[in-house]
C-alpha positions in Angstrom: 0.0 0.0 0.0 1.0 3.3 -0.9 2.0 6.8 1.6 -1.7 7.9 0.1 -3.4 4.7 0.6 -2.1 4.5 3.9 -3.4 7.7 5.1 -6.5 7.3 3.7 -7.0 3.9 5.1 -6.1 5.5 8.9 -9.1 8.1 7.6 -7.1 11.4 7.5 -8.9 13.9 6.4 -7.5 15.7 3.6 -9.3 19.3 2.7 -8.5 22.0 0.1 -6.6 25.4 2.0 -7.1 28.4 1.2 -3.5 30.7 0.9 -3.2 32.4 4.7 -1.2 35.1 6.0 2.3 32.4 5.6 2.7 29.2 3.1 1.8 26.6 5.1 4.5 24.9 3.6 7.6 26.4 1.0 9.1 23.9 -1.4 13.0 24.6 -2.3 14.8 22.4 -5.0 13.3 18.7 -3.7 12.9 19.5 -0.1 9.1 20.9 1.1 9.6 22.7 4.6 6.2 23.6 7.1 5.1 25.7 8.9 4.6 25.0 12.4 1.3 23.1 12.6 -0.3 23.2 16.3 -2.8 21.4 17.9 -6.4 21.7 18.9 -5.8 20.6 22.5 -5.1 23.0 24.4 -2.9 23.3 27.4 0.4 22.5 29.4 2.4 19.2 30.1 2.9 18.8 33.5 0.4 21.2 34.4 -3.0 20.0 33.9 -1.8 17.7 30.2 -1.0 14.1 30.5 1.9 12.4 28.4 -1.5 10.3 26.5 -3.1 14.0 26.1 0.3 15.0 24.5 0.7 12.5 22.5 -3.0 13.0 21.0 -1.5 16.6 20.6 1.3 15.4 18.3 -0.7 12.8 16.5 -3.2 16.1 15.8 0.0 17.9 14.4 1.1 15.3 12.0 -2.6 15.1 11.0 -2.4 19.0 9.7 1.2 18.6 8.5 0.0 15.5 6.1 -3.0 17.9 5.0 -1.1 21.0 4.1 1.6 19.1 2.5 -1.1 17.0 0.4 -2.0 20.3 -0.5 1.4 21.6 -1.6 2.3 18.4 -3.2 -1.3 16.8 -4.5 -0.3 13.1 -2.8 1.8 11.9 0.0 3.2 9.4 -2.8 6.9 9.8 -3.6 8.7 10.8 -0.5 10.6 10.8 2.6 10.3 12.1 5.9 14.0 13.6 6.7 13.1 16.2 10.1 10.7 17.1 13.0 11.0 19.6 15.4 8.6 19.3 18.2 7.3 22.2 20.9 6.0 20.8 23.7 4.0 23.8 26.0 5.1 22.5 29.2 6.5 23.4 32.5 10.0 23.6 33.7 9.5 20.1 35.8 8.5 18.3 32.3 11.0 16.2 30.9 9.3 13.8 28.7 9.1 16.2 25.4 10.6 13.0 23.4 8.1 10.9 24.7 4.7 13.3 24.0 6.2 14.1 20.3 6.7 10.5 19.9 2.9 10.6 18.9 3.4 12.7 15.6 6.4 10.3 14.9 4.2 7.3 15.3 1.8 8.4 12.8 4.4 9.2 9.9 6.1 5.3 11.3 2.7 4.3 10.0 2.4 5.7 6.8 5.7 6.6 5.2 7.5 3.2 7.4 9.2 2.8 10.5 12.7 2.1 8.6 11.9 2.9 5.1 10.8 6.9 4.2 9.8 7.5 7.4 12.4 6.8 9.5 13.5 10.9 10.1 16.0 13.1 12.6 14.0 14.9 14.5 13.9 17.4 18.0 12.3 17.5 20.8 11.6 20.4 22.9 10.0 22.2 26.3 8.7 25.6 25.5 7.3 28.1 28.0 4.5 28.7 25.8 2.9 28.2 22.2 0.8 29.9 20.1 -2.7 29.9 21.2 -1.8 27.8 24.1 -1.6 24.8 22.2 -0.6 22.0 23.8 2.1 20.9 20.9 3.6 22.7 17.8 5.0 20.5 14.9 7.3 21.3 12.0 8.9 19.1 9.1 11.1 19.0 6.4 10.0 16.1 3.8 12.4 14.7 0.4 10.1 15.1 -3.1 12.6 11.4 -4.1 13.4 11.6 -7.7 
């Protein structure tokens, strides 16, 4: 099964976007870079969020990042997950950041492959605060493979 078919079959919801205020994503030579991409759950980990909640948070990123780069690309077909940065709104005490971003991860694992195009860097980090107060921000660099 295909990147496409994949998503599909997991039922992500891919919807047309309007041009905003900032590309949702920029493509340079083979490389498409996004925006941040944050989530609809609101809140703090270690203050109120659970690691679970977080991770529902990052799974809700990936979710958006597969949309807007469907949008930029017209298929998920054809390439390679190479970086993730991940901004986890949480509080000084709150060391598990690797752990709550692990959910976006997870959700490119299943589509693109664990050790095939989706096997990518990526960074984890603790933020004071995010946008909105969302509970995660997500960017990503993916490969357009020739």
């Amino acid at each position: 099964m295909s990147p496409q078919e994949k998503a599909l079959a997991l039922e992500i919801p891919f919807s047309k976007q309007e041009p905003g205020y900032l590309a949702m994503v920029a493509k340079t030579g083979n490389l498409l870079f996004t925006s941040g991409h944050v989530s609809d759950i609101k809140g703090k980990l270690g203050a109120g969020l659970s690691v679970d909640q977080g991770r529902a948070a990052a799974r809700e990123c990936a979710v958006k990042i597969l949309n807007s780069v469907w949008n930029a690309h017209g298929t998920l077909d054809g390439l390679r997950v190479v970086k993730l940065l991940g901004c986890v709104n949480s509080t000084l005490e709150f060391d598990e950041q690797h752990l709550v971003i692990n959910g976006c991860s997870d959700l490119l694992h299943e589509i693109f492959g664990k050790t095939g195009d989706g096997y990518h860097a990526r960074s984890a980090l603790g933020f004071a605060q995010i946008p909105t107060n969302s509970a995660v921000e997500v960017e990503a660099i993916f490969e357009i493979k020739a």
